[in-house]
C-alpha positions as CSV (number, residue, x, y, z in Angstrom):
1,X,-23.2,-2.2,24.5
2,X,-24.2,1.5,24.8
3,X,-24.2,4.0,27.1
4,X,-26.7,7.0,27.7
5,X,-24.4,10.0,27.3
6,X,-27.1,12.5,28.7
7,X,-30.3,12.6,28.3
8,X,-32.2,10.3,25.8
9,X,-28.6,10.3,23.9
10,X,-26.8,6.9,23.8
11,X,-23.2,6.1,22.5
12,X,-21.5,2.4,22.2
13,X,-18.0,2.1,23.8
14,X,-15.6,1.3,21.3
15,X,-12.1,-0.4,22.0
16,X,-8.4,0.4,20.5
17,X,-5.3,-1.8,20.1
18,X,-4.3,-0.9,24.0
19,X,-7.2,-1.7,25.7
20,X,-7.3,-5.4,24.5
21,X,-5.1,-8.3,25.2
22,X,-5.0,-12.1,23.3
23,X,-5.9,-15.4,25.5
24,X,-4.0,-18.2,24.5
25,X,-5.9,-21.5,24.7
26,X,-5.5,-25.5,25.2
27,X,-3.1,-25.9,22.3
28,X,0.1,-24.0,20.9
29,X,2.3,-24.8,17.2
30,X,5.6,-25.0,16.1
31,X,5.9,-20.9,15.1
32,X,7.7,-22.0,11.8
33,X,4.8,-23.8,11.0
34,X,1.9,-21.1,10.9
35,X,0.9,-20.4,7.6
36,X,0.8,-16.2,7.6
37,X,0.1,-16.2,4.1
38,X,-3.6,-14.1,3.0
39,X,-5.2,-13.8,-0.8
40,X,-7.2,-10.2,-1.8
41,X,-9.5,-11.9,-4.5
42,X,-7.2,-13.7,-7.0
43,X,-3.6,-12.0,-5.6
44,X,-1.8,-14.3,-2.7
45,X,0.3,-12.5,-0.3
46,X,3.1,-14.7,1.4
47,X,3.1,-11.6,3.7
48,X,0.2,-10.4,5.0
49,X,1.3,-6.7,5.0
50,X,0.2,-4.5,2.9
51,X,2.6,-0.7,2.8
52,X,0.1,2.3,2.5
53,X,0.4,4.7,-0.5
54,X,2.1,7.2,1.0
55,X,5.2,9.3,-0.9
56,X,7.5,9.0,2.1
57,X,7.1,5.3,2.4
58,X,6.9,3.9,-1.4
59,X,8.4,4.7,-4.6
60,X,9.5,2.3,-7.2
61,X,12.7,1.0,-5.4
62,X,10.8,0.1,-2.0
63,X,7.8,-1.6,-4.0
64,X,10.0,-3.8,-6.1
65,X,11.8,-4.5,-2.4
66,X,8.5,-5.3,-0.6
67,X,7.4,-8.1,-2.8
68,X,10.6,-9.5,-2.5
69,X,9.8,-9.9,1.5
70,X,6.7,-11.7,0.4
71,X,4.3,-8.6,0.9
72,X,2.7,-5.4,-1.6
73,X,3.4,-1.5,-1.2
74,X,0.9,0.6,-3.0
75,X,2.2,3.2,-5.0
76,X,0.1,6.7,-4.8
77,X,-0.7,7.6,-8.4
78,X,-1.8,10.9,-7.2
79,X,1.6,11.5,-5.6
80,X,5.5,12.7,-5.9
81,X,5.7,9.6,-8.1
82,X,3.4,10.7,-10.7
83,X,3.8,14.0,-10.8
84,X,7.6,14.6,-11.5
85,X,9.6,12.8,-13.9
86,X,13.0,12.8,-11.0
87,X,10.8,12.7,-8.0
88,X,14.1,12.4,-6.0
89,X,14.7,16.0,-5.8
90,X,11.3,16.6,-4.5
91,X,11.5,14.0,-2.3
92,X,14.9,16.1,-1.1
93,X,13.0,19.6,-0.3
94,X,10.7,18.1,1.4
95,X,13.0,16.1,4.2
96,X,15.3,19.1,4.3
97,X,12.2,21.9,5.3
98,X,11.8,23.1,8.7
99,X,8.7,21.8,10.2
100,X,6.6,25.1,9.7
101,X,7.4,25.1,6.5
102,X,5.8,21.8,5.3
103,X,2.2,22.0,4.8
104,X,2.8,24.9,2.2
105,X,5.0,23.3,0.9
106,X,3.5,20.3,0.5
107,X,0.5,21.9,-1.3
108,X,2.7,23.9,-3.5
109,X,4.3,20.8,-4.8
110,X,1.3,18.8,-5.1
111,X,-0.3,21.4,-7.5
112,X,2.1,20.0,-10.5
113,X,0.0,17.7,-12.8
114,X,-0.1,14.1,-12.8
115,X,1.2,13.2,-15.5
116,X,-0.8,9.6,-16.6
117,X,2.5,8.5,-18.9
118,X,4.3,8.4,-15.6
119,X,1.8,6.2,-13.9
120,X,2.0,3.7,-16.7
121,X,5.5,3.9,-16.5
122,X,6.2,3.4,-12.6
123,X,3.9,0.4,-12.5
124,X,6.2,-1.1,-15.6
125,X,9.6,-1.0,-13.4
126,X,7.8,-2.5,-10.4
127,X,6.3,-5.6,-12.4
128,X,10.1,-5.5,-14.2
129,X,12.0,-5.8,-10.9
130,X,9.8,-9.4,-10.4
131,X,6.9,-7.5,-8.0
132,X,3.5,-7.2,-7.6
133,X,2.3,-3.7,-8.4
134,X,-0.6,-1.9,-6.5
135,X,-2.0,1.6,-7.3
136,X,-4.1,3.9,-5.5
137,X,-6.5,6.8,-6.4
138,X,-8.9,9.0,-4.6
139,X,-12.4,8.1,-6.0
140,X,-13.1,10.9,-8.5
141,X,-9.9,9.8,-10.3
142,X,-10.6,5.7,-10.2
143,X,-12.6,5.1,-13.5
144,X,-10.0,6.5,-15.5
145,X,-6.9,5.4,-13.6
146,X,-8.0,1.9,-12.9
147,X,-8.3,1.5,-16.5
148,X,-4.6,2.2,-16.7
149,X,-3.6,0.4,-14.3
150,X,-4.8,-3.0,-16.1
151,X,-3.4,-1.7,-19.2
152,X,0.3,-1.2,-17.4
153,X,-0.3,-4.6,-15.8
154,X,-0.8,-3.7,-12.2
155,X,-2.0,-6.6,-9.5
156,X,-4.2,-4.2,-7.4
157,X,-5.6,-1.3,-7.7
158,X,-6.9,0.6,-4.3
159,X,-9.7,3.3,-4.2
160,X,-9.4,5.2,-1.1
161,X,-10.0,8.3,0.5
162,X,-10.8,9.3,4.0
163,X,-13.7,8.3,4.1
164,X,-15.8,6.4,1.7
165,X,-19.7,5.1,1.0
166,X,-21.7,3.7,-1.8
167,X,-23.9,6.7,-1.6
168,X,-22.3,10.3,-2.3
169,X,-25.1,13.2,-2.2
170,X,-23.5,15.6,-4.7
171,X,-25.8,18.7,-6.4
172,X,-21.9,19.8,-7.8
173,X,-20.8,16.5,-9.7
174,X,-21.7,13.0,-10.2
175,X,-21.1,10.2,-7.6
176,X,-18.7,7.7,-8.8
177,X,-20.0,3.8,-9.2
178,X,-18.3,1.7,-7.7
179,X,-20.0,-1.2,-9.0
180,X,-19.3,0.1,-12.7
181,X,-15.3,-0.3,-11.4
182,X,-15.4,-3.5,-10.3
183,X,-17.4,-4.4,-13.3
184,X,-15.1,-3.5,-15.8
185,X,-11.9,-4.4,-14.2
186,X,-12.5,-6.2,-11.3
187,X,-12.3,-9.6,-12.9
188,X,-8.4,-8.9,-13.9
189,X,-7.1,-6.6,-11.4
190,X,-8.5,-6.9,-7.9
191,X,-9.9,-4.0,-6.2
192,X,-9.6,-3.0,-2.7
193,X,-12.0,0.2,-1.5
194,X,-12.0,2.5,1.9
195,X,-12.1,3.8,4.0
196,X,-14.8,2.9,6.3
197,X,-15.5,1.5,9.9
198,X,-18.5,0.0,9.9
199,X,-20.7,-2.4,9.3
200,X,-23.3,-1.2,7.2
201,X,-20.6,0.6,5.3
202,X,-18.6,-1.9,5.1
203,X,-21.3,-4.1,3.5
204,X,-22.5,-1.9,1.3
205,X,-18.9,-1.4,0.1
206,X,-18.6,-5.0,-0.9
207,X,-21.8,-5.4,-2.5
208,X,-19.9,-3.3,-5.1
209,X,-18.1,-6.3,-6.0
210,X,-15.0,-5.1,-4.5
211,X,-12.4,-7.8,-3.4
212,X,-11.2,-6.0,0.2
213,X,-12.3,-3.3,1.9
214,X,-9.6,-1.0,3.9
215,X,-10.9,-0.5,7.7
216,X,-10.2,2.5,9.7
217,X,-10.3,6.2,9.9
218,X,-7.9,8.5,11.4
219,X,-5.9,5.8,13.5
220,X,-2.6,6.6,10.9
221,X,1.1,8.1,12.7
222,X,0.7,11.3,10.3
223,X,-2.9,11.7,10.2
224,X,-4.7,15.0,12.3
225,X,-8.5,14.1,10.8
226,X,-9.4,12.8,14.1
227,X,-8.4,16.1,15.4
228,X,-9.4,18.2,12.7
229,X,-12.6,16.6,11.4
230,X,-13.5,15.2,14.9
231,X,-14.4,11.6,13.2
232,X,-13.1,8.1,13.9
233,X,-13.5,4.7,15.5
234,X,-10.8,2.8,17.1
235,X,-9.3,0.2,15.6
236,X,-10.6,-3.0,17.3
237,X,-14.2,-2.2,17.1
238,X,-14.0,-0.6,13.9
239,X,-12.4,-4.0,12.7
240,X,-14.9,-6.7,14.4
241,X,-17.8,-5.0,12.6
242,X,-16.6,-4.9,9.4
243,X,-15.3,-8.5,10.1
244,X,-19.3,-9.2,11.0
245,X,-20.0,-7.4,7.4
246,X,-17.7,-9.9,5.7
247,X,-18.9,-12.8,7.1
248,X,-22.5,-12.2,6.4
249,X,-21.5,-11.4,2.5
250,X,-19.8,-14.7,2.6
251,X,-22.8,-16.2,3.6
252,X,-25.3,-14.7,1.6
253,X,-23.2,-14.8,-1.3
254,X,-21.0,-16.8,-1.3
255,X,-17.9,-14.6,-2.1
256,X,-15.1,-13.4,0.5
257,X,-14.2,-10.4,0.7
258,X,-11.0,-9.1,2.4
259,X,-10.6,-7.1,5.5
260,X,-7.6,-5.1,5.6
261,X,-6.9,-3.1,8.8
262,X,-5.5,0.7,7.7
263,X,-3.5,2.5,10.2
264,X,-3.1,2.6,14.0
265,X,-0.1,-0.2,14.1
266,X,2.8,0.7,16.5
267,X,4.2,-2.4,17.1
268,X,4.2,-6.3,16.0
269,X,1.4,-6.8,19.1
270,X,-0.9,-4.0,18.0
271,X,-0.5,-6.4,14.3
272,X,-1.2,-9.5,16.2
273,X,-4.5,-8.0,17.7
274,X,-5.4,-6.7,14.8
275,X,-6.2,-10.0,12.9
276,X,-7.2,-11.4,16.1
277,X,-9.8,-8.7,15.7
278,X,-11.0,-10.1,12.1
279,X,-8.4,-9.0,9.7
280,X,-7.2,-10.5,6.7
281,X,-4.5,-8.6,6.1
282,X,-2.7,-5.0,8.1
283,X,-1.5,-1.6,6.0
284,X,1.4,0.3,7.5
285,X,2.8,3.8,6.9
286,X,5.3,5.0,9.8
287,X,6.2,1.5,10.5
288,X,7.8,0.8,7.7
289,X,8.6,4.4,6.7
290,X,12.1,3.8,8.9
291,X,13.0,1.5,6.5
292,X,16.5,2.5,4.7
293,X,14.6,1.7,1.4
294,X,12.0,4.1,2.2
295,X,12.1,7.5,-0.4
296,X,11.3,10.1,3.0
297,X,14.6,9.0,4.7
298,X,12.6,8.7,8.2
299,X,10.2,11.1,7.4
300,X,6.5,10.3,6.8
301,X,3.6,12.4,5.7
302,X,-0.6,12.0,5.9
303,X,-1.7,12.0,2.3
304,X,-4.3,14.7,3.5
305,X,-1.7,17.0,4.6
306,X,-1.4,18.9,0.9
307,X,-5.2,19.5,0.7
308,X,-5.2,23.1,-0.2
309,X,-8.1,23.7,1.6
310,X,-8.1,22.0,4.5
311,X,-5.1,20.0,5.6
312,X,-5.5,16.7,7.5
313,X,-2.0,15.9,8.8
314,X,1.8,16.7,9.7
315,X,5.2,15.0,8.8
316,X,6.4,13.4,11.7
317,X,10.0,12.1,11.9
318,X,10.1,8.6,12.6
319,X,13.6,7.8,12.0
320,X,15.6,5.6,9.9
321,X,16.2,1.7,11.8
322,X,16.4,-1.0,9.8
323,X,16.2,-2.6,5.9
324,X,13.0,-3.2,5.0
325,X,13.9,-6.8,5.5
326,X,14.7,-6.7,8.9
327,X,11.5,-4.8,9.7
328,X,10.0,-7.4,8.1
329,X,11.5,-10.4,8.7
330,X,14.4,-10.0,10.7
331,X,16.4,-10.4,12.6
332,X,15.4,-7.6,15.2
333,X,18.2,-5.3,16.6
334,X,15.6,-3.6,18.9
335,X,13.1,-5.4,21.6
336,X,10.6,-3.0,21.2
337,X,8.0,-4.6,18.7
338,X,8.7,-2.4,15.3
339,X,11.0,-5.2,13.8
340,X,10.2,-8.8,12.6
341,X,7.2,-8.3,12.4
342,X,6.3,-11.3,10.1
343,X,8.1,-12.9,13.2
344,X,6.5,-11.5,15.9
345,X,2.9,-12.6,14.1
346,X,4.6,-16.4,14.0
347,X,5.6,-16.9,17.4
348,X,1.9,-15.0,18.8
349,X,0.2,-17.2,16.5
350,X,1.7,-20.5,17.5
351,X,1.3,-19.2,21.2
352,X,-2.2,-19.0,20.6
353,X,-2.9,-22.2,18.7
354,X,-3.8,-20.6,15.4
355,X,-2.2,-22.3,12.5
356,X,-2.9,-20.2,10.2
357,X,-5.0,-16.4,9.7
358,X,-8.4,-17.7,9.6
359,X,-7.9,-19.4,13.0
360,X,-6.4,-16.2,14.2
361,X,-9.4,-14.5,13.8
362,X,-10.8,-16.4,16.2
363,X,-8.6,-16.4,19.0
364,X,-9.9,-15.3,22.4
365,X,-10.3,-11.6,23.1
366,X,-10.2,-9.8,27.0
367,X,-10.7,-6.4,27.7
368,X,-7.3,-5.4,29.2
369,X,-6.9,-1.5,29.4
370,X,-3.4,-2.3,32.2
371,X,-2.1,-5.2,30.0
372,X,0.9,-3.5,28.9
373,X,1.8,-1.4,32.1
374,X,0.9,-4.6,34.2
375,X,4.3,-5.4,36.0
376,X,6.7,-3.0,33.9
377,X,7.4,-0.3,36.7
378,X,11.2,-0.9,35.9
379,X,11.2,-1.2,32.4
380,X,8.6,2.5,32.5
381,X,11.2,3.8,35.0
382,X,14.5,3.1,32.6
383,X,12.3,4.1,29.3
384,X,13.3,0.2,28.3
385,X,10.9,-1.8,26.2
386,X,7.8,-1.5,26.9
387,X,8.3,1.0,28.8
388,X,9.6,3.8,26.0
């Protein structure tokens, strides 16, 4: 529905995690037996979490760790990772710098070249350790990088950037094709483009032949492009439409394509609503950047924040918590949503009847702005669960 705004000027009113609530309906399952399990194209995921390619959440040891718990980290190519053979030390200036001292130098230590024999060799020790290995590159760089990526043997292979269409006006440099991607590589290594939040961009995007398309803009714990660029949708809305855009490529073509919701997650509820909302699958950056396994040791970075010219987000400290595990799958030693995730999703799925994530997605939906306040005076007044 839209709204005039002023004169002859409408908007639509567009809905966030916290402004929606799940209705649970005639029937409810046994938790432990909901199927949670998702597929982007030919690549099943026992865990339908996906870990953002962001240096202070993945490095080799936390991939290979991540598809152990059932689930995929991407692994920037364009990152730390890539461009220093003992990324470790980097990794150490950059937790131990005072906080006005990160953006420069962030962007002096991401003008060091990538170094492509590096690349090839960090996919090689995740697929060694027994894990799927997932790359991402900003679009200028993904003809040459998703090439090798299938030659290393990678699983998936991610094209993202803030924000991403089919059609790139350009008088400077040649738009990249998509289609040409997916083309040569698609057929052996699954790819996943964003970002985008809507649904004519979201359609367009997977008439490239892509296998999932990464939904949402600016919604990310370390990302400022809402505030600097002024652009976004949140998260609900932006994932129905492209959800509509999926289900109308299925039909007309008869092929499924993957929506994966990017960003904007606090808490196992926010995950919950967010494939009630149409999504196939969730990526997480500050969530699981508290991991123990994680490379920034509870600090976590935008993957704009380097851009020399114009920087589009902060490191924020988000603390170390858990293992990986226990984020994941448990057991939670905190009652505040950011642990057991994969548990959490379980016991609101068998709550709402859904057996498995296709049923999820069609749960019912209220508008609920008050639903987490409603009733929590004591818990708001002792900072205590919901309430923090």
């Amino acid at each position: 529905m839209a709204f005039f705004i002023g004169k002859d000027r409408e908007a639509r009113r567009a809905y966030g995690f916290d402004e929606i609530s799940l209705v649970p309906g005639l029937v409810t399952v046994n938790p432990e037996e909901v199927d949670v399990s998702t597929k982007i194209g030919n690549v099943t995921l026992k865990v339908p979490i996906i870990a953002s390619a962001m240096d202070g959440v993945v490095d080799v040891t936390f991939a290979s760790e991540m598809g152990k718990c059932g689930g995929v980290a991407v692994l920037n190519s364009e990152g730390i990772q890539t461009r220093y053979k003992n990324p470790e030390e980097v990794l150490k200036k950059i937790v131990s710098a005072k906080s006005e001292e990160t953006t420069n130098l962030l962007q002096q230590i991401y003008r060091e070249p990538i170094k492509e024999e590096l690349l090839s060799k960090r996919i090689e020790q995740i697929k060694k350790s027994g894990s799927l290995a997932a790359i991402s590159a900003i679009p200028k760089r993904s003809e040459r990088f998703s090439a090798l990526a299938l030659e290393a043997g990678a699983d998936l292979f991610v094209i993202q950037s803030t924000v991403t269409s089919v059609r790139h006006d350009s008088t400077k440099y040649s738009s990249v094709d998509f289609s040409k991607i997916c083309k040569k590589v698609g057929k052996k290594l699954p790819v996943i483009i964003g970002n985008c939040v809507t649904y004519d961009a979201a359609l367009a995007l997977m008439e490239t032949g892509a296998s999932a398309i990464l939904v949402g803009i600016g919604p990310g714990a370390a990302c400022t492009s809402r505030g600097v660029l002024g652009i976004g949708v949140p998260q609900v809305t932006s994932i129905v439409d492209c959800a509509a855009a999926r289900d109308f490529c299925f039909k007309k073509t008869g092929r499924y394509v993957s929506i994966i919701a990017d960003g904007g997650m606090v808490t196992s509820g926010d995950i919950c609503k967010a494939f009630a909302s149409g999504a196939d699958a969730v990526m997480i950056g500050s969530g699981l950047a508290k991991a123990v396994e994680a490379p920034g040791k509870g600090y976590h970075w935008g993957m704009a924040m380097p851009d020399r010219y114009l920087p589009r987000g902060t490191r924020i400290w988000v603390g170390t918590t858990a293992l990986l595990r226990e984020i994941l799958l448990g057991p939670a030693n905190v009652d505040d949503g950011t642990q057991n995730l994969v548990g959490a999703l379980q016991v609101s799925m068998g709550s709402l009847g859904a057996h498995n994530i296709k049923e999820m997605q069609l749960v019912q939906i209220m508008i609920a702005p008050d639903i987490k306040s409603e009733g929590k005076v004591y818990q708001k007044a002792q900072k205590l669960g919901m309430g923090k």
